[in-house]
N, C-alpha and C positions, 0 to 999 in steps of 0.2 A: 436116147441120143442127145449130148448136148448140141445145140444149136448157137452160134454166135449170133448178136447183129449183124443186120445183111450192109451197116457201114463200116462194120469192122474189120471183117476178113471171113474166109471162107468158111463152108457151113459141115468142117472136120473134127474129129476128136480130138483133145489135146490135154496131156496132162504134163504140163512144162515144168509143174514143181520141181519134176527131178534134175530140173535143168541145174549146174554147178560149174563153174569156171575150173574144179579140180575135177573133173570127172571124163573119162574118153572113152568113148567105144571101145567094146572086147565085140569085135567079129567073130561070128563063130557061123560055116555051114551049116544053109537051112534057115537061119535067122531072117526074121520080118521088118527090113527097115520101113521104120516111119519118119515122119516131119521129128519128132523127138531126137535121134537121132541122129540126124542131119545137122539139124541149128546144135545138138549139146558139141559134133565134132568142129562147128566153127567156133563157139565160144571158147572151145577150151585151147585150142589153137592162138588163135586172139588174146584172150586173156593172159596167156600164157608171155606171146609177143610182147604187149605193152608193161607186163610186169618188169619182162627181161628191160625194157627201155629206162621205165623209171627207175630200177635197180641199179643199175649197172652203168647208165649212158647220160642222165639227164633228161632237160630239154631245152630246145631253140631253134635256132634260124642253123641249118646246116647248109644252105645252098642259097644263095639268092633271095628276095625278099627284101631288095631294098626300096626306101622309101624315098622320095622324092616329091617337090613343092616346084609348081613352077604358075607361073602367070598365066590367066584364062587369057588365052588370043583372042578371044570377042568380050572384054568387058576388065573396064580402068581397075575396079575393086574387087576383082575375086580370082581365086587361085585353083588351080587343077591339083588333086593330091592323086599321086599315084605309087602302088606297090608291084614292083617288077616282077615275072617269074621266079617260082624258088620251088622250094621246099623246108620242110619241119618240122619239130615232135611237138604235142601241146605237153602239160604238166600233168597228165594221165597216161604218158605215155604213147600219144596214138599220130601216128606221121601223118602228116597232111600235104599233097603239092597242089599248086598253083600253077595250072600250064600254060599259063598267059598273063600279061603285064593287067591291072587291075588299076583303077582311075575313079577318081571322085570331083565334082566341083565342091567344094567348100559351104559355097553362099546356099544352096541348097540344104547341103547337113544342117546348116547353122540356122535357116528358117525353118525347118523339119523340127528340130529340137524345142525351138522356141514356139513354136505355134503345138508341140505337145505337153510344155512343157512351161510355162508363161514364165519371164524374168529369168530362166537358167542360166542365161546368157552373161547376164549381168552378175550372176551369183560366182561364176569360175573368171571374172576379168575383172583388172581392177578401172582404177577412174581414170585411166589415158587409152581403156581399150586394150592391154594388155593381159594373155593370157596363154595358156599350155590345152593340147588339147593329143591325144596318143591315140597310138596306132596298134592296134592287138592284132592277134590272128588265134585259131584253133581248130581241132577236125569237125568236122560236120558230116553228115551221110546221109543219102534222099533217094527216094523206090524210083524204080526207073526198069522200063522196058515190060509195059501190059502185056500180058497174053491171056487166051479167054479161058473162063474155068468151066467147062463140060460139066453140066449133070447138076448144076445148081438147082433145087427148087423153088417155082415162087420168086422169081428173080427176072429184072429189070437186062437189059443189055450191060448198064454199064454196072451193075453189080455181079454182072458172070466174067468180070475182066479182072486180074489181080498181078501187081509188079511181081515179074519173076527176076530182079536183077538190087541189088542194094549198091549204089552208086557212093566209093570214097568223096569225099570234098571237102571242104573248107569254107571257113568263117571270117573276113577279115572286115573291122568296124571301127571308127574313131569313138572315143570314150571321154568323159574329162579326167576319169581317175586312174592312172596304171593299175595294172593287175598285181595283185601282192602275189613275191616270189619267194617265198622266202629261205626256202631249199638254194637256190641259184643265188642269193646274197649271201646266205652260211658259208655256203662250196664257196665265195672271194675269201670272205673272213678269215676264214682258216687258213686258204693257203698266204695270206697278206700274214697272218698269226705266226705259219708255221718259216717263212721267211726272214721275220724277225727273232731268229734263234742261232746263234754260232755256235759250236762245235768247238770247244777248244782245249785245250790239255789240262787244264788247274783251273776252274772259275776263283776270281778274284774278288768272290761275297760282294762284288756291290751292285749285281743283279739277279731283282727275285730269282727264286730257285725253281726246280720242278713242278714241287707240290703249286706253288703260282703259274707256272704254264699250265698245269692240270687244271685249276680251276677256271684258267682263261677260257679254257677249250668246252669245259662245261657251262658256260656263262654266254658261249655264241648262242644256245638254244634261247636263251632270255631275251637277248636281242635283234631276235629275229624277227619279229612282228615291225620293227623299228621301217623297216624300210631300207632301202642304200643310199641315203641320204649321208654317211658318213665314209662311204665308201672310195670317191674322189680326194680326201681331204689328207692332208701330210702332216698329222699330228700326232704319227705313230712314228718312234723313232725306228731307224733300219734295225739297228739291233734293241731288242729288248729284253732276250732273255739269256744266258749263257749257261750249258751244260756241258758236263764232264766226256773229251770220247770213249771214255771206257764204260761209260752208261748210255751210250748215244743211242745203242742199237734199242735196250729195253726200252727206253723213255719213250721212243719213236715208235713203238709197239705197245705201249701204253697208253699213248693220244688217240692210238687210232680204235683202239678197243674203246675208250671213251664215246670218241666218233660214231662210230656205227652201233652201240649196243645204247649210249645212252643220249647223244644228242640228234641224232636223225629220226630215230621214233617220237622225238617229240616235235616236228615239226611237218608243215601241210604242203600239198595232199597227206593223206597217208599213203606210202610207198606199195603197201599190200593191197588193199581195197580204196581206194577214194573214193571221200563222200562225193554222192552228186551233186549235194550243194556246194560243192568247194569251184572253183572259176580256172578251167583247163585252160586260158588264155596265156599266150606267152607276148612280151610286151618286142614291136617292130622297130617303135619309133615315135619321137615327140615333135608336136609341131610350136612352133614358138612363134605367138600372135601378136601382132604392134597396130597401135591405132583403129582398134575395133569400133566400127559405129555405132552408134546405140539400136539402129534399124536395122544390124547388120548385111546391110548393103556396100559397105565398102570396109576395105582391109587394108593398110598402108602396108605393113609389110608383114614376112609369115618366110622362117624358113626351118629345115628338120635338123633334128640331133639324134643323136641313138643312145643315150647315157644308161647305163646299166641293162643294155640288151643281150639276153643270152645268147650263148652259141653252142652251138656240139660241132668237136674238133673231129675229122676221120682218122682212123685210128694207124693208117700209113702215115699221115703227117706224125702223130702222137711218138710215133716209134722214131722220126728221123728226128725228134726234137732233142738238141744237149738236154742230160740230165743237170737237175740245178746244182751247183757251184757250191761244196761246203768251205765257202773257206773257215781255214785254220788259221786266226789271226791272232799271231805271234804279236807279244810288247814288243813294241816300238817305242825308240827313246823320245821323250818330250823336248829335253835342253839338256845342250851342252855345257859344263860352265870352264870355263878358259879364263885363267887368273894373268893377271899381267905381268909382266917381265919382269925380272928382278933391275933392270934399270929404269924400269918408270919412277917417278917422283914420288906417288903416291899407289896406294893399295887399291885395286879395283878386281871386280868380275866377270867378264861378260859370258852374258847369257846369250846362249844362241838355238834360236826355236827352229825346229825343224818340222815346222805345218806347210806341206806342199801348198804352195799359190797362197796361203793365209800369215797375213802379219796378225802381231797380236801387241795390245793394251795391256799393259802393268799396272793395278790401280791403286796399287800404295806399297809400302816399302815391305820385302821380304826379309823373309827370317831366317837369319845364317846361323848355325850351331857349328860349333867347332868340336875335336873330338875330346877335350874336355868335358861341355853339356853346358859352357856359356852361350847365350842366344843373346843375337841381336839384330838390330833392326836395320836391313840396306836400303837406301835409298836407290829407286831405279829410274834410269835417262834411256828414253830409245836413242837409237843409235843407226840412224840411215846409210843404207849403202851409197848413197853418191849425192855431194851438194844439193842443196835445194829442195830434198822429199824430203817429206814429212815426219817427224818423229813420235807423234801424236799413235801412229800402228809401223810398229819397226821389227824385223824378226834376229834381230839383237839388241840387250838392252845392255846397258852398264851397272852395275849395282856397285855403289862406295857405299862405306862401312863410313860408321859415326868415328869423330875423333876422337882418336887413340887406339883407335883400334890399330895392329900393324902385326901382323903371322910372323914366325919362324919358316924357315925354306923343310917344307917336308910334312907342313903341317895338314892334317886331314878336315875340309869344310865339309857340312853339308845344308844345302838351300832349299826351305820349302814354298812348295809354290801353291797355294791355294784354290782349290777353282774359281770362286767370286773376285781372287787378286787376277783371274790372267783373265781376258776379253777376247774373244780370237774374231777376224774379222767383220762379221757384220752386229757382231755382241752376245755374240754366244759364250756363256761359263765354259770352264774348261770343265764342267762334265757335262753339258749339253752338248757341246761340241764332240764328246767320248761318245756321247750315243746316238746321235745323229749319224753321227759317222762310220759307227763300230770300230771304234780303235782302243785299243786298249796298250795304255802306258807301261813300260817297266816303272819299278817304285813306285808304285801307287800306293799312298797310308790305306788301312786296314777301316778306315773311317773317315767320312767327309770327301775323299774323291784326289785330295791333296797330293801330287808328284816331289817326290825329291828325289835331287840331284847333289853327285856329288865332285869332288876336285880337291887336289893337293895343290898348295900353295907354295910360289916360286918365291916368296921370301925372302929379306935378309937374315941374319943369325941376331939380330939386335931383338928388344922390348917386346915380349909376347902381350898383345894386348892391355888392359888395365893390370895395374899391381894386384886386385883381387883376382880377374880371370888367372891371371900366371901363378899365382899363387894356388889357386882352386885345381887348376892339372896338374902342377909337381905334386899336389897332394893322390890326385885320383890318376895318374898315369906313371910311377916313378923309373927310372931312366932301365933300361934291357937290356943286357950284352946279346949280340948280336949273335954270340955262339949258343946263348940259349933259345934264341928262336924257331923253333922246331916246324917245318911247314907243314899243315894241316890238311887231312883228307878232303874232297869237292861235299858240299850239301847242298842242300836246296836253294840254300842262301847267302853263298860262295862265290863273288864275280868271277866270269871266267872270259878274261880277254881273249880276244883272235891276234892283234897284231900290236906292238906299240909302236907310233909315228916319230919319229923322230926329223926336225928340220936340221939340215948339215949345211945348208948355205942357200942364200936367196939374192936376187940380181931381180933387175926390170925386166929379166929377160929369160929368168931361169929359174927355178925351183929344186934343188936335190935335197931327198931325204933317206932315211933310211927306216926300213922296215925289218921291224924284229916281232919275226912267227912266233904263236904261243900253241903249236898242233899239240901237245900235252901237256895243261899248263900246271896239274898236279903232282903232285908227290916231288919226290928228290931225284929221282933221275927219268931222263927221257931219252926214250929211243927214237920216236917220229921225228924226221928232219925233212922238211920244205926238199922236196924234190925239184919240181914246175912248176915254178908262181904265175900265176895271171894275174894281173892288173889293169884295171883303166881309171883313171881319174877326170872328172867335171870341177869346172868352176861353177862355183855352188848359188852364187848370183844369176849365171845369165844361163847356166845349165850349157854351154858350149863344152865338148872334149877338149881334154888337154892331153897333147901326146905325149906318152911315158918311153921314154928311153930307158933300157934293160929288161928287167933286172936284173944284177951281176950279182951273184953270191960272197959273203966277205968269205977272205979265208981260214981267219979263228973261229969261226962259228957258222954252222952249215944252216940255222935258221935265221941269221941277219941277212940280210940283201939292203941292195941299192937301189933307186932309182932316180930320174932324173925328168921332169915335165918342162916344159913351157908355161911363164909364169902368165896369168889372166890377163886379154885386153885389157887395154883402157891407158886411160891417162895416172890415174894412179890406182893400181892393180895390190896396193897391200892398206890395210890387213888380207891376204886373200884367203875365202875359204872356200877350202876344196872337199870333193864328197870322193872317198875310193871305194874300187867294187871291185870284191875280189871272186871272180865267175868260181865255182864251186866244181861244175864238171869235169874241169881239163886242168883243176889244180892238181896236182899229185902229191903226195907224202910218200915215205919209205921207210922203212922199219929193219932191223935188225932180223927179229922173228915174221913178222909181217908180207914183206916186201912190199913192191910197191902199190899203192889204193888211193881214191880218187877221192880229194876233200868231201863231198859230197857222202862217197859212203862211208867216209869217216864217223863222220857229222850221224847221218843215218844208222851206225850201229851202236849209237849210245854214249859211246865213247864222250863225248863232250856237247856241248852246245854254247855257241856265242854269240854274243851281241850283237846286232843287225843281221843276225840269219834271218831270208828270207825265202822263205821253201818253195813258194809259187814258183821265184824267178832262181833257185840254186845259186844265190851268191850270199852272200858278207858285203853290208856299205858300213861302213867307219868313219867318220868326219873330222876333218883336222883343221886349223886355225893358223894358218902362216901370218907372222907377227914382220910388219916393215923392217928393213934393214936398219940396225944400228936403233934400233925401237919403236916405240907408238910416236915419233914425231921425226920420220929423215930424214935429212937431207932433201935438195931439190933429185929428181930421178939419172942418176947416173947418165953419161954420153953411152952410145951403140960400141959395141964391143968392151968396154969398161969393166972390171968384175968388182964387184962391193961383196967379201962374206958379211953374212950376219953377224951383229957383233954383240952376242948374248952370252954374257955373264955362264949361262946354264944351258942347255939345247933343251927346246921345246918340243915337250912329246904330248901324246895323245892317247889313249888305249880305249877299248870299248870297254862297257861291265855287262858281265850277262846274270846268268843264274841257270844252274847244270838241273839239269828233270833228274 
């Protein structure tokens, strides 16, 4: 008979080797249970639980558990720390509660430590007393509840008594060093990783591709010993990475197989067995220490933070939470360019930026190509909307061309705008500003990040440019009868406007223009014809509605219409630029074969796509540039009821450009 120590435990058989976390009682009538037994069906139970926890759930603070610092009511220098009831898993998986509020004095810890520990004190603060000091917790268990054990031999009283009861509990201690998490810092990483990825129909190469998000994902296991020290910090742009939605579902099924097969096994605990030397503490809370005495006897001040505290979410809440938001972010246009009148004195551009709330800096002159392939250099002037602001960040500029330069009426520009040339408000590149933001431009060059814009020139018929430029285009453009111009099927790389604007007359007091639909803007003939337009238009300055009167259908043409606004406050209301929005739902079109369909599902069956589609919000915004009566220099503002038309040489239109999927 084996005999144990009579301090050990009682004086029974035991052969616990067979004991195994994967092993459970097979019952069977007639069987002799023993202590074997017993403890293999709670281990395997247990074992079982905390595996499912750290598999599956994490760990953290699930319920309560907060910490709190507040001033000892008996004494100038020292503070009361205390942790509230709660509940929570350590990093072994094992729940632990707390069934009552838990309190510490400080000055006590802090002589405890120093008097085990000589100078410690001085070694985690620096030379004004300043210093960090955390709050852990984890489970703990302790025998409880004696009863006497009959039949001992050779035995004392208090050696015939043995806990019949194993008591759950908890551990909770100040430390100077948080507990490394590094499971619970990965699990941020990645989802901060996997946040920084749009979804979008064509990526535009100028964000790493997949194979670079795969290795991102495999690169969190390297930096996870690091700490979350990087975890707070905003030097991760919102978007970083941009993939194809026709590969979304696989790609997303390939990080996660990454995930789980090859970056979670290489980090601690181990999720299957953890070692016991590895530290089940999960971190509550930091105390942040000001003015530490060197005697630690007095503490000026001392309050808590909880910075990278885990948590476990219940899984009720889990379910009622939105799923996260893939937006599909459609090009949006950078600039407008709007060439000046054919009665201005001189040839000009203006560029007009379309960065919600952000002006933007020009930092030297752009470069205009004409459709020849002459370039040259514009000088750029902001251009503020109302006396007195600053021109220095304007979200219109002027660009003049060098002398001699001067277009033909019809001529095709186009302006490139650089990233390091544009500044957008606080000084950001126009491709920092792309990815901070996640926005992604139409035209964007193929290299460098560079937006171009383009515009047809209101011109006179006189001097194309330099005698060499003119002469360089009649060579590489010569003249087209207009019967050989055969219109061309939609490509990838084909604008496809929704409307072109047209100004019909302008007053202080009035705006009419006219709007010509482009619901089928390819091939040679069209059946779709503007059934029910909706319209609203804003003044693009102050973002007030302007109310649209109509719109009345012309009657040669069943895709022109009219409408008529209210021109923008103010004292002088032109140049005015207005933004339209044409709601998508309750547009209608109609059709020959067709009948009638809802712009929207228009839009949605492939059919077309245009410029300032906006699928979140199902409209079309278009932006148009009302030029003052009688040109860039009126008149004083006409009297109340007075009617001035515009008096332009050409009518000034507008159209979007898109590009058809």
């Amino acid at each position: 008979m084996t005999t144990t120590e009579p301090t050990t435990g009682p004086c029974v058989s035991l052969s616990m080797g067979t004991l195994s976390p994967d092993l459970r009682v097979n019952y069977s009538y007639g069987m002799v249970l023993g202590l074997d037994e017993f403890v293999q069906e709670q281990l395997y139970q247990q074992e079982k639980t905390y595996r499912h926890r750290r598999l599956l759930h994490g760990y953290g603070t699930s319920y309560g558990l907060q910490v709190s610092v507040d001033p000892a009511p008996d004494s100038g220098g020292d503070y009361v720390i205390a942790v509230s009831r709660g509940s929570g898993i350590d990093q072994w998986g094992r729940e632990f509660t707390v069934p009552e509020s838990q309190c510490l004095r400080l000055q006590d810890w802090l002589t405890a430590q120093e008097q085990a520990y000589p100078g410690i004190v001085g070694e985690h603060s620096d030379g004004s007393g300043a210093g960090t000091i955390y709050v852990v917790a984890s489970y703990a268990e302790c025998l409880d509840g004696l009863v006497p054990l009959p039949g001992r031999p050779c035995g004392t009283g208090e050696q015939t008594q043995v806990a019949s009861r194993i008591r759950d509990s908890w551990t909770i201690e100040l430390r100077w060093d948080p507990p490394e998490m590094p499971r619970w810092d990965s699990d941020r990483r990645l989802g901060r990783l996997l946040a920084s990825v749009a979804v979008v129909e064509q990526p535009q190469g100028t964000f790493p591709d997949e194979n670079a998000l795969f290795a991102a994902v495999r690169g969190l296991a390297d930096i996870a010993p690091n700490g979350p020290g990087d975890m707070d910090e905003f030097g991760t742009p919102l978007v970083a990475y941009e993939i194809a939605r026709w590969r979304a579902a696989r790609i997303w099924d390939e990080i996660f197989a990454i995930w789980v097969s090859e970056v979670r096994p290489r980090l601690e605990p181990d999720l299957i067995t953890p070692s016991r030397s590895s530290d089940p503490a999960i971190l509550l809370g930091a105390l942040q220490m000001y003015g530490l005495s060197a005697d630690v006897n007095t503490i000026y001040d001392m309050h808590a933070e909880d910075p990278g505290r885990p948590s476990v979410l219940n899984t009720q809440l889990i379910q009622e939470l939105p799923p996260p938001e893939r937006i599909d972010r459609e090009p949006v246009e950078l600039v407008t360019l709007v060439p000046s009148p054919p009665t201005a004195g001189a040839f000009t551009i203006d560029a007009w930026f379309h960065l919600v709330d952000y002006a933007v800096t020009l930092t030297g002159p752009i470069q205009v190509t004409t459709e020849a392939g002459a370039t040259f250099a514009f000088t750029a002037t902001g251009k503020p909307f109302a006396q007195g602001e600053s021109s220095t960040y304007a979200n219109v500029w002027t660009l003049t061309p060098p002398t001699g330069f001067k277009p033909t009426a019809g001529q095709q520009l186009s302006a490139r705008f650089a990233s390091d040339a544009v500044v957008v408000g606080g000084g950001w590149t126009l491709n920092q500003w792309r990815d901070q933001r996640g926005v992604r431009f139409l035209n964007t060059a193929a290299s460098g990040g560079a937006v171009l814009a383009y515009t047809t020139a209101n011109g006179t018929t006189s001097t194309l440019l330099s005698d060499d430029a003119q002469n360089e285009q009649t060579a590489q453009d010569p003249p087209t009868a207009a019967a050989e111009v055969a219109p061309s099927a939609a490509t990838n790389a084909t604008p496809t406007p929704f409307v072109t604007i047209t100004d019909t007359g302008a007053t202080a007091e009035q705006l009419d223009f006219e709007l010509w639909f482009h619901p089928e803007p390819w091939g040679t003939r069209h059946d779709m014809v503007v059934q029910t337009p909706q319209v609203r238009a804003y003044d693009e300055t102050t973002g007030d509605p302007l109310t649209v009167t109509g719109p009345t259908q012309d009657p040669r043409h069943g895709n022109v219409w009219h409408v008529t606004t209210n021109a923008p406050a103010g004292k002088s209301p032109f140049p005015a630029y207005v933004r339209f929005v044409f709601p998508a739902e309750d547009f209608t079109l109609t059709g020959a074969a067709s009948g009638s369909t809802a712009l929207a599902s228009w839009i949605d069956s492939g059919a077309v796509e245009f410029t300032g589609w906006d699928r979140g919000a199902a409209s079309i915004v278009v932006f148009h540039r009302v030029s003052a009566p009688g040109g860039e220099n009126p008149d004083p503002a006409p009297a109340v009821g007075r009617t001035t038309r515009a008096r332009t040489a050409t009518p000034k239109t507008t159209s979007g450009r898109g590009q058809k999927r």
